[in-house]
Every structure is written in C-alpha cells, then in structure tokens.
C-alpha positions in Angstrom: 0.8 99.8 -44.5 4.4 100.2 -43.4 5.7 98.4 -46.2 3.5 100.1 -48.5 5.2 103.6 -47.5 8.3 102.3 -47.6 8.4 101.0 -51.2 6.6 104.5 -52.1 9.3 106.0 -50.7 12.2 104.2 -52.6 10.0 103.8 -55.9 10.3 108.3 -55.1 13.9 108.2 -54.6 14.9 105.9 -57.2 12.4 107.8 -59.8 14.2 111.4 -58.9 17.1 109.8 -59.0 16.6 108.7 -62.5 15.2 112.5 -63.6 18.8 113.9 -62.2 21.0 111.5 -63.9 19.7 113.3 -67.4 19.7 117.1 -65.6 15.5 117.0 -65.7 14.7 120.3 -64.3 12.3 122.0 -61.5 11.2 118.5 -60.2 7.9 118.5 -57.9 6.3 116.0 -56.0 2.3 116.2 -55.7 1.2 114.2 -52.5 -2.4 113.0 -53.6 -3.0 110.8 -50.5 -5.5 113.5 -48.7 -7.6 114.0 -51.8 -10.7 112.0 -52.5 -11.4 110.3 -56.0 -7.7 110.2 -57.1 -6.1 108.1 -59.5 -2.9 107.1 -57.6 -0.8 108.6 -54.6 1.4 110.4 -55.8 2.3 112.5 -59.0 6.0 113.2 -59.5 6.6 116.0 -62.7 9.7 117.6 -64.1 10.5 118.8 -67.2 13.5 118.6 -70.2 14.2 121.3 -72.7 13.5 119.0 -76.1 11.9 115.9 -76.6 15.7 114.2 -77.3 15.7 115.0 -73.1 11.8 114.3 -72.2 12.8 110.7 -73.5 16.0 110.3 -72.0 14.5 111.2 -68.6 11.5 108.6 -69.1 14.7 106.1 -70.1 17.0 107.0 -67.3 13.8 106.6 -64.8 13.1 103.3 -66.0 16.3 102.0 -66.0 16.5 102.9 -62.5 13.8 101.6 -61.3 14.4 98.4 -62.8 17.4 98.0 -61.3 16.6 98.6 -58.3 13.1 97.4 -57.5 12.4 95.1 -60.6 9.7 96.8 -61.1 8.5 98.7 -64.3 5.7 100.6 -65.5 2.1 99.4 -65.5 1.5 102.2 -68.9 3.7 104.4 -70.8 2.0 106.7 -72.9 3.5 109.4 -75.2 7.3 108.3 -76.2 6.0 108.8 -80.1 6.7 112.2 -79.7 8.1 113.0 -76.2 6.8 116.4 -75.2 4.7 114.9 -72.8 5.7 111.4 -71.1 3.5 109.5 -68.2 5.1 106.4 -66.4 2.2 104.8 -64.9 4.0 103.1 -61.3 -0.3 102.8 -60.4 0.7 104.4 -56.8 3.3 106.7 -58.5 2.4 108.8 -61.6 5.2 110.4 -63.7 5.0 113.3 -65.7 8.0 114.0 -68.1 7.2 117.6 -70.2 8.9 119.9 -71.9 9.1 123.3 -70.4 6.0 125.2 -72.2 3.9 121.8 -72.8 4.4 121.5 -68.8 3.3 125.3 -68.6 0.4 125.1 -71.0 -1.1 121.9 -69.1 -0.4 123.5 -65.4 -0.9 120.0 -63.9 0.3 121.8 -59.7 -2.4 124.4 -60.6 -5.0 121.6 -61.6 -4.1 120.0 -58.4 -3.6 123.1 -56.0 -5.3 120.7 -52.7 -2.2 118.9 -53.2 0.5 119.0 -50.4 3.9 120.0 -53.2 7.2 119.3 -52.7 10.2 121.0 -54.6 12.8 119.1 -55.3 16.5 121.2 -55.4 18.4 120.3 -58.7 21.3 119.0 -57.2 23.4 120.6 -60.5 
C-alpha cells in the first residue's frame, strides 16, 4: 500500500506541477479515499481563462507526467472544445475548466464529504 501512496503522491505533484507551468488558477485537491462508491481517489480541478489555456494546462500536465512517471492517461475526454478537460490517471481524476463552466458544474459542492485541499498559486 506504501508504494501505492507514494506514486499518488508524485502522480499529485507532478500533475500540479504541470497546471502551474501554464498559470492554471485556484487549484484544489478533492481527497475521495473516505467516501464509499467513488470512481477513483482523488480528483484534482483548476481552471484557465479560455479554452487556448484549458488545453495548454491538459498539455503541460501530460507532458509532465510523461516525463516523469511514463505514465499517461487511461481517457481524455473533451479537448474538441476545451472548456471542460478530464485526464483520467484511474486513481487520479483531472478536471481542467474554464472559470464559469467550472462554476456552473460546482464539482467541490457536488462533493462537499470530500476532505479539500487548496493549492497556493505560486505566481
């Protein structure tokens, strides 16, 4: 289980890592783990101010994590028109938005059990 944690835990760096590189903004962390019936662990969301960012982020998060884990998404769904990009990492979900799609869906208030972790903008 150890090493299990541990790759979560770099797969979560490297990811955040990946939104800052392109300026994503208000990035939070949804720890799933104490909630029955979910889909995955954990569900890391930010957001960009056009869809020229949203798919820059889901790029730059990519990249990232290829370099450093070799690993890639298991599904990528909505890079057609980038207001609303999931990176399936099956443990790790990842929710690019932009801002008002990100409102409009309220994904933290869906999930208000989870334990949420803001991450400071480093910029």
């Amino acid at each position: 289980m150890a090493k299990k944690t541990a790759n979560l835990d770099h797969l979560i760096t490297e990811v955040i890592k990946g939104i800052e590189d392109v300026k994503g903004e208000n990035i939070t962390i949804l720890d799933l783990r104490e909630i029955e019936n979910t889909v995955c662990d954990y569900f890391i969301i930010c957001d960009g101010n056009s869809n020229t960012q949203v798919s820059a982020i889901s790029g730059s998060i990519q990249k990232k994590v290829s370099k450093a884990l070799k690993d890639k998404p298991w599904h990528v769904e909505g890079e057609s028109n980038a207001e609303w990009i999931l990176l399936d990492y099956v443990n790790i979900v990842v929710h690019v938005f932009q801002s008002q799609v990100r409102e409009f869906y309220n994904i933290e208030g869906l999930w208000g059990d989870a334990k949420i972790t803001n991450i400071q903008n480093a910029y």
